[in-house]
C-alpha positions as CSV (number, residue, x, y, z in Angstrom):
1,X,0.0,0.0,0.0
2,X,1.6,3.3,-1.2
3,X,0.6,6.4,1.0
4,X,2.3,9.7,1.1
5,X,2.4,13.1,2.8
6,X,0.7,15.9,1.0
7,X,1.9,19.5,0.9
8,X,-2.1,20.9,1.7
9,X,-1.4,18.5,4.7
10,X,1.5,20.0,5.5
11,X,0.1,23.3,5.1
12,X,-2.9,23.0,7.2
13,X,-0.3,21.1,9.7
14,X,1.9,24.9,9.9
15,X,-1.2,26.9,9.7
16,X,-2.8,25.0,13.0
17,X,1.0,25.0,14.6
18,X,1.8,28.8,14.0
19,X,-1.7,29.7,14.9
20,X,-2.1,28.0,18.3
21,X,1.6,29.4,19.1
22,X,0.0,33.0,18.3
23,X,-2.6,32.9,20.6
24,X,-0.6,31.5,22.9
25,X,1.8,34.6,22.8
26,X,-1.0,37.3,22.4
27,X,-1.9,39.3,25.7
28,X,-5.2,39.6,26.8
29,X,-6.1,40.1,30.5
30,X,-9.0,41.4,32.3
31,X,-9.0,45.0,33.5
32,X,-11.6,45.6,36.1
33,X,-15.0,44.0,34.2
34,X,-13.4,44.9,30.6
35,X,-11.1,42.4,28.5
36,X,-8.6,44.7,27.5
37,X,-5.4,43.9,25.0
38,X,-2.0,44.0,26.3
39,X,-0.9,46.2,24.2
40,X,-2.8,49.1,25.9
41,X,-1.7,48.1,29.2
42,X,0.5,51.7,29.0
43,X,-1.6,54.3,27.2
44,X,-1.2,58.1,26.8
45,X,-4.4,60.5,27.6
46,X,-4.7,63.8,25.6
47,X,-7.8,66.1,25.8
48,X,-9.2,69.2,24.5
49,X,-9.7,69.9,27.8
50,X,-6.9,68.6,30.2
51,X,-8.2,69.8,33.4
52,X,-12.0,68.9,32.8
53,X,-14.5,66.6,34.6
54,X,-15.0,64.0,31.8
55,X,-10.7,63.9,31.5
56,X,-10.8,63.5,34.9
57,X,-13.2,60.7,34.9
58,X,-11.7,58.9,32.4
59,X,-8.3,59.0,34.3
60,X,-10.2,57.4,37.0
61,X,-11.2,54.9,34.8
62,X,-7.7,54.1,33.3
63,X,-6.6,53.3,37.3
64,X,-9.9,51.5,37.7
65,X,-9.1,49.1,35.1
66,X,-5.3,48.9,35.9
67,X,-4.1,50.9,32.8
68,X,-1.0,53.0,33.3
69,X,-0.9,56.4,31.6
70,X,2.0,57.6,30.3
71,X,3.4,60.4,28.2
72,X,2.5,60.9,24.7
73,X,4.8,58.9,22.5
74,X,5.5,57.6,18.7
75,X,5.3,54.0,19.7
76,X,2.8,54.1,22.6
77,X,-1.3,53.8,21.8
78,X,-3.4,57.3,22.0
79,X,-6.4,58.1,23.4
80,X,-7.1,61.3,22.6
81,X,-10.5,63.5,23.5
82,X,-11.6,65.7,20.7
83,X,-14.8,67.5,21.9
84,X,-17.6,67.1,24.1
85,X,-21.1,68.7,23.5
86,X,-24.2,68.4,24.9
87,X,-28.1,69.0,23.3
88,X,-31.5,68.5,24.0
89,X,-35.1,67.4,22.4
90,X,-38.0,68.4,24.0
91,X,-40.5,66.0,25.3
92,X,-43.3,67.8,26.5
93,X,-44.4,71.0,27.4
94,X,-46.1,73.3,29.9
95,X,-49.0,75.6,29.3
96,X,-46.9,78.8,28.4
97,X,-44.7,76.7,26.0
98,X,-42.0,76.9,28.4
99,X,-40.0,73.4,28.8
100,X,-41.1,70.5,31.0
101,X,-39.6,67.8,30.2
102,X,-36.5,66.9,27.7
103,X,-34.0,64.4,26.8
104,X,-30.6,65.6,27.5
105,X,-27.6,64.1,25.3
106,X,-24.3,64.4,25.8
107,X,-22.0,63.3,22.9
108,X,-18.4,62.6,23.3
109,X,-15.8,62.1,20.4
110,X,-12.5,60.6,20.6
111,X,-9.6,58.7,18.8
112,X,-7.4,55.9,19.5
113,X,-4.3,55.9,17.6
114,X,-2.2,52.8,17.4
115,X,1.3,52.9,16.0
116,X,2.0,51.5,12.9
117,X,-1.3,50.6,12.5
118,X,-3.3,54.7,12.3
119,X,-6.0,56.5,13.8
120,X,-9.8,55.5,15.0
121,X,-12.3,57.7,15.3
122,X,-15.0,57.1,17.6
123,X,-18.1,59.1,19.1
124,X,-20.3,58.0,22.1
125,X,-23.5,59.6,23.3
126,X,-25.6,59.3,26.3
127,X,-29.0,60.4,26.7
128,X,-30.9,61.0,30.2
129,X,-34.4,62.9,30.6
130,X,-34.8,65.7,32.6
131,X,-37.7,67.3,34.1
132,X,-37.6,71.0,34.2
133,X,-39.1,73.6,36.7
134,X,-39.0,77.5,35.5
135,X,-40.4,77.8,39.4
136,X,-37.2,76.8,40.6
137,X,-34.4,77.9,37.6
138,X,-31.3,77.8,40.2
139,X,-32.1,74.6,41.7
140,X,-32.8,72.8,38.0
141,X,-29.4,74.5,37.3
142,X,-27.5,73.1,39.7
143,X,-29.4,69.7,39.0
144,X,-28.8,69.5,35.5
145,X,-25.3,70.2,36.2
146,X,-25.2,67.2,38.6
147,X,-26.6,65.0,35.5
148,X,-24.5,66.1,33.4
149,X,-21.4,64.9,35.5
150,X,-23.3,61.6,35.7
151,X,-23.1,61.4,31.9
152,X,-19.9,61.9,31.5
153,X,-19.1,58.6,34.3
154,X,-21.2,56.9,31.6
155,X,-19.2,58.1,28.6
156,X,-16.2,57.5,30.1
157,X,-17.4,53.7,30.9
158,X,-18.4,53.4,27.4
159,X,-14.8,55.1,25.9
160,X,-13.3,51.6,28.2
161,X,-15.9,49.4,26.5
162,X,-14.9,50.7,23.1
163,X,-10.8,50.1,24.4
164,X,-12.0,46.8,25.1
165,X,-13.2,46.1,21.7
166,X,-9.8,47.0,20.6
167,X,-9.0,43.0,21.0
168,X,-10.3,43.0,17.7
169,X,-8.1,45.7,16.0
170,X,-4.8,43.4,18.1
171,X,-6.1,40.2,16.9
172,X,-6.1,41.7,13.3
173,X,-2.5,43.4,13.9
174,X,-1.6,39.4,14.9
175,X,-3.2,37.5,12.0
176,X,-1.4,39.7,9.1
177,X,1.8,38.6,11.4
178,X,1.2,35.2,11.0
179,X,-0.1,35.8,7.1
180,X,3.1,37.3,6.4
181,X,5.3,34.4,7.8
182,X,3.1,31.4,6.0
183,X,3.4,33.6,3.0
184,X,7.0,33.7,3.4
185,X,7.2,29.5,5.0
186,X,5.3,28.6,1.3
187,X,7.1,31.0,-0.8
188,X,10.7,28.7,0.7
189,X,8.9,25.7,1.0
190,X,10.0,23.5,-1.8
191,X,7.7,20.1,-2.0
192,X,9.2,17.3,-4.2
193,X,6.6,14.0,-3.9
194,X,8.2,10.9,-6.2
195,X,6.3,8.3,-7.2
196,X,8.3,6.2,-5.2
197,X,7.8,5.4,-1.3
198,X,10.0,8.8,-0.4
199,X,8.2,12.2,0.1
200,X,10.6,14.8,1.0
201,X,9.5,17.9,2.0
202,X,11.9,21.0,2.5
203,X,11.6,24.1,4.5
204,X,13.9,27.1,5.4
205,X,14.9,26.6,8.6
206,X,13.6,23.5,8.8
207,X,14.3,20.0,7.2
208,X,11.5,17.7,7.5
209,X,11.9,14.3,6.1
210,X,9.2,11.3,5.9
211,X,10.2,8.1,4.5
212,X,7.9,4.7,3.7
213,X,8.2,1.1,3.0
214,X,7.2,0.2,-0.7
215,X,6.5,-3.1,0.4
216,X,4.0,-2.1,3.0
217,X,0.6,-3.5,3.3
């Protein structure tokens, strides 16, 4: 009985091997309740506003979640805050037209930058209702200030549920790896199958040889 060793065997054989050592390698830990990538383990912070209450929060979430923030660098990931707004739609209304009740939105946009790889661009919203009193104007100031504080806890819990998503962008950044070095495994690989009972299969570094019995049965 004459058998031998294909190369799509072979190939399926490097493909399951260099794959499983992959994932092996890749970092992936979870942060607080969030399955963030390794590779954003350090990560810089910039903000259109530096000093503000949603930076602030999102700082909070960075230590929450065990990621260290460091300076601004070429080959460190970004996460930088371009603008924050807020807007409303009214709901209902009170006799003299005047506003009674409203959804308030706040709408953050960001990017993540990852090097070598480019830029993200991202924007989260978070919508609350609020009931309005003309009665008592300072008071409802002071309260809608208070919710819109509580919205920007929110955003910034979302920005670390987008970062967590980021395992996809990583994963991608680790299968063109691994497409690159089969490319270059089959573009050295040099498969020579006789009809004999020898199949030798050759590849740079490795040498792998598999010989069988003609007379086998």
């Amino acid at each position: 009985m004459k058998s031998f060793f294909s190369a799509n065997s072979l190939t399926r054989l490097l493909i399951i091997t260099l794959l499983a050592l992959t994932t092996a390698s890749c970092g992936f830990h979870l942060r607080g309740n969030y399955m963030l990538p390794e590779g954003i383990a350090k990560l810089s912070l910039t903000s259109f506003d530096p000093y503000g209450q949603l930076t602030r929060m999102v700082k909070y979430q960075f230590k929450l979640h065990g990621i260290e923030e460091v300076k601004p660098a070429a080959t460190v990931p970004n996460l930088n805050i371009t603008s924050e707004s807020t807007g409303d739609s009214t709901l209902s209304l009170y006799q003299n037209n005047g506003k009674a009740e409203y959804d308030l939105t706040l709408t953050v946009n960001y990017t993540v930058t990852i090097p070598n790889q480019g830029i993200e661009q991202f924007s989260t919203k978070v919508t609350r209702t609020f009931l309005d009193n003309p009665l008592s104007a300072l008071a409802k100031s002071v309260e809608r200030d208070e919710l819109v504080n509580v919205m920007r806890e929110q955003a910034a819990q979302q920005i670390m549920r987008k970062l967590a998503r980021l395992t996809t962008v990583f994963n991608k950044m680790e299968e063109d790896k691994l497409n690159a070095e089969l490319d270059q495994i089959l573009h050295n690989q040099k498969v020579s199958i006789k009809d004999g009972s020898t199949t030798t299969i050759t590849t740079t570094p490795a040498i792998i040889h598999k010989k069988q019995d003609n007379n086998a049965q």
